[in-house]
C-alpha positions as CSV (number, residue, x, y, z in Angstrom):
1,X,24.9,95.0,-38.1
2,X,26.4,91.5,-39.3
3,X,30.0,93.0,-40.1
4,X,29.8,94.0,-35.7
5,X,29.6,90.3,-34.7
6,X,31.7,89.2,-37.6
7,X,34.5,91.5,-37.4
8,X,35.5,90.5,-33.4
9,X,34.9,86.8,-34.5
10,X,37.5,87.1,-36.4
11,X,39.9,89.4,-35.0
12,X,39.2,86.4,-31.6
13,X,40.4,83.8,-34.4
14,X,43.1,85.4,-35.8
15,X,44.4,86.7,-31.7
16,X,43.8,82.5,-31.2
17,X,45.6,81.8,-34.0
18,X,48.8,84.0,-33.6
19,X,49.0,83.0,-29.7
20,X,48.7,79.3,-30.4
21,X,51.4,79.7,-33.2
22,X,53.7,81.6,-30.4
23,X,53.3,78.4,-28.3
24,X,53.8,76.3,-31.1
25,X,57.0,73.2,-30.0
26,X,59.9,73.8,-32.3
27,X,61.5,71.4,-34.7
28,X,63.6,70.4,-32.1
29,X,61.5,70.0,-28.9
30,X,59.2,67.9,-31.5
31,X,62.3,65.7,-32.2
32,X,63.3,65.5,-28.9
33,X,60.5,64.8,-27.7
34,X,60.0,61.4,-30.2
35,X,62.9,60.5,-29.2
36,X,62.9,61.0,-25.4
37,X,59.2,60.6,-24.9
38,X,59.9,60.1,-20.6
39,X,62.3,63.1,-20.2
40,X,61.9,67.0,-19.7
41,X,63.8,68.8,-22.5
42,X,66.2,70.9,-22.0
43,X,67.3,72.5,-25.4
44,X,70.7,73.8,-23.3
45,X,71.5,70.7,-22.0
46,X,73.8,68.8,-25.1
47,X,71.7,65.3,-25.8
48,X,73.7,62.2,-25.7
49,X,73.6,61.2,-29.3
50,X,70.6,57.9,-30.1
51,X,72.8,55.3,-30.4
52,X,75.0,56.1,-27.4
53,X,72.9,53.8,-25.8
54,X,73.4,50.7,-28.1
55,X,77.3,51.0,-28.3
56,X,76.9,50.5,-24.5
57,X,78.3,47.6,-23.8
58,X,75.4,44.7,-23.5
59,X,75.7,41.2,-22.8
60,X,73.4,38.1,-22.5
61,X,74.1,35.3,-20.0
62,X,73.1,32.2,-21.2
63,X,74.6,30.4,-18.1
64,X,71.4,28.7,-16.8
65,X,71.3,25.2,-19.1
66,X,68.8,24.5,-21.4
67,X,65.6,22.0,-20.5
68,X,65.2,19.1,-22.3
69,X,62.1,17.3,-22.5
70,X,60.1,14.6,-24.4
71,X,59.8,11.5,-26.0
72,X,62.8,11.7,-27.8
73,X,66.7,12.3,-26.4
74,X,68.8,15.1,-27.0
75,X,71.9,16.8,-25.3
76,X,70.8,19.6,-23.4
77,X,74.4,20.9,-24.1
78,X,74.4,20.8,-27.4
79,X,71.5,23.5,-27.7
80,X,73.8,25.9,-25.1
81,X,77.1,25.5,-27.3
82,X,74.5,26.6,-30.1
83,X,73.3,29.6,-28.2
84,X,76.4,30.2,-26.8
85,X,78.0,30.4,-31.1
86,X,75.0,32.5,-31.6
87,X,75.1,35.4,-29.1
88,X,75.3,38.3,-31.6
89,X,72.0,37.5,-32.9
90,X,70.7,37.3,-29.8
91,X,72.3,40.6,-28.7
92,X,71.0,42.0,-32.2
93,X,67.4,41.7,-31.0
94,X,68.4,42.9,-27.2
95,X,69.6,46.6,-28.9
96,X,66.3,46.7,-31.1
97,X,64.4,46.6,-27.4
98,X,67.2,49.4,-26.4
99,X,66.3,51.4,-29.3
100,X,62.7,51.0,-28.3
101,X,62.9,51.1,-24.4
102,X,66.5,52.6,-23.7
103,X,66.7,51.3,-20.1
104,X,65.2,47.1,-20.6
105,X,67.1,44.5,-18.6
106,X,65.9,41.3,-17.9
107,X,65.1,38.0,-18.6
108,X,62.9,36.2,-21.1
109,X,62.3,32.0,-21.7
110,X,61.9,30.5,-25.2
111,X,59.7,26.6,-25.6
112,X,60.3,25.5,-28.8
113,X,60.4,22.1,-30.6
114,X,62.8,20.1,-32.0
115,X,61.3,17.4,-33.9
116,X,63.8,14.6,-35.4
117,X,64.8,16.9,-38.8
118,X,66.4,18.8,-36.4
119,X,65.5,22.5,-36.0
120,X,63.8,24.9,-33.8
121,X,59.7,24.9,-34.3
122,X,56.7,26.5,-32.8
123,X,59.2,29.0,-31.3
124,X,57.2,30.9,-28.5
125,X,58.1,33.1,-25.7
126,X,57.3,31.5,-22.3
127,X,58.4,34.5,-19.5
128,X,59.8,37.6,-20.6
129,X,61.1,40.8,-18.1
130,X,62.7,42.4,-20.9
131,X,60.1,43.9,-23.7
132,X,58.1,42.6,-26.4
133,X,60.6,43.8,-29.0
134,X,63.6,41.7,-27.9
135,X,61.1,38.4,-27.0
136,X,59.4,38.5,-31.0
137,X,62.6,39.2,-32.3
138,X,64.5,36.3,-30.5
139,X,61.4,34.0,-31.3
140,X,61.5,34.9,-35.1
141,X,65.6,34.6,-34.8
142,X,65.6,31.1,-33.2
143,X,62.7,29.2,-35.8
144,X,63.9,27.5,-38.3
145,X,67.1,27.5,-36.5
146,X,69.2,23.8,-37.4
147,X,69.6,21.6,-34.0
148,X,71.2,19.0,-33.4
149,X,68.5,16.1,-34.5
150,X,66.8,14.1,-31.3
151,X,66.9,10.2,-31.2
152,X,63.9,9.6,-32.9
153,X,61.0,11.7,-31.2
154,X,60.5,15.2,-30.9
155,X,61.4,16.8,-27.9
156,X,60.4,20.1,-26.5
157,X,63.2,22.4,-25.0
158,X,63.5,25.3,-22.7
159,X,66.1,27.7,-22.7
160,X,66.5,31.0,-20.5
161,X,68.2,33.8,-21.7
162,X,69.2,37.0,-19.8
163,X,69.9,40.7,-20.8
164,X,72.0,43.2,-18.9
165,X,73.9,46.4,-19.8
166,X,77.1,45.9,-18.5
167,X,79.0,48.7,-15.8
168,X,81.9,50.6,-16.6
């Protein structure tokens, strides 16, 4: 009497089994799918390749002037000419956010301070529109930065920085 409850448990679990496997995502829907988590795939449509999107061309505008304040004195210009030399790592951490979030534009504030040693400390993002990737990694990028050295005191500066993919 056992083997007549068993034996349709188990043809149910192996029916389960053999219908989930037929519903199963493929290799390829799996990898698509880690790599396009917010789209519909369609395995006819051809994928632009991963990196299509960082060879995009991608720019940061450093136009708005930095803020200088404190104690001490220091050229506001000096720390723009310095940000301005230093765009590619800048632009480094903006296609890390791509990789991450293939669409981010926007804009993101550092505070840091420049004590009279000269170089960027307590490096902290202030206002950020464009992702948590490319604010840590410009935080991380900018400490220990050297600065030009303020007149005797520290002094606290702010500088805006803002991300864009360019048009064609």
């Amino acid at each position: 009497m056992l083997h007549r409850r068993l034996i349709p448990s188990l043809l149910g679990v192996v029916l389960a089994l053999g219908l989930a496997s037929c519903i199963q995502p493929t290799e390829y829907e799996l990898r698509e799918w880690v790599e396009y988590p917010h789209t519909i795939v369609d395995p006819e449509e051809p994928k632009p390749r991963a990196d299509e999107r960082l060879e995009a061309d991608v720019d940061a505008s450093m136009a708005e002037a930095a803020q200088v304040v404190g104690p001490g004195q220091l050229d506001a210009a000096e720390i723009d000419e310095l940000f301005d030399a230093r765009t590619e790592v800048v632009l480094a951490c903006y296609r890390q956010e791509l990789r991450a979030n293939g669409s981010a534009e926007g804009a993101l504030t550092l505070q840091f301070v420049v004590p009279p040693a000269g170089y960027a400390e307590q490096v902290r993002v202030v206002d950020n529109s464009v992702g948590e990737v490319a604010g840590s990694c410009v935080a991380d990028a900018v400490r220990g930065w050297a600065l030009p050295a303020p007149d005797a005191e520290s002094v606290t500066v702010r500088k805006a920085i803002e991300f864009y993919i360019e048009s064609p």
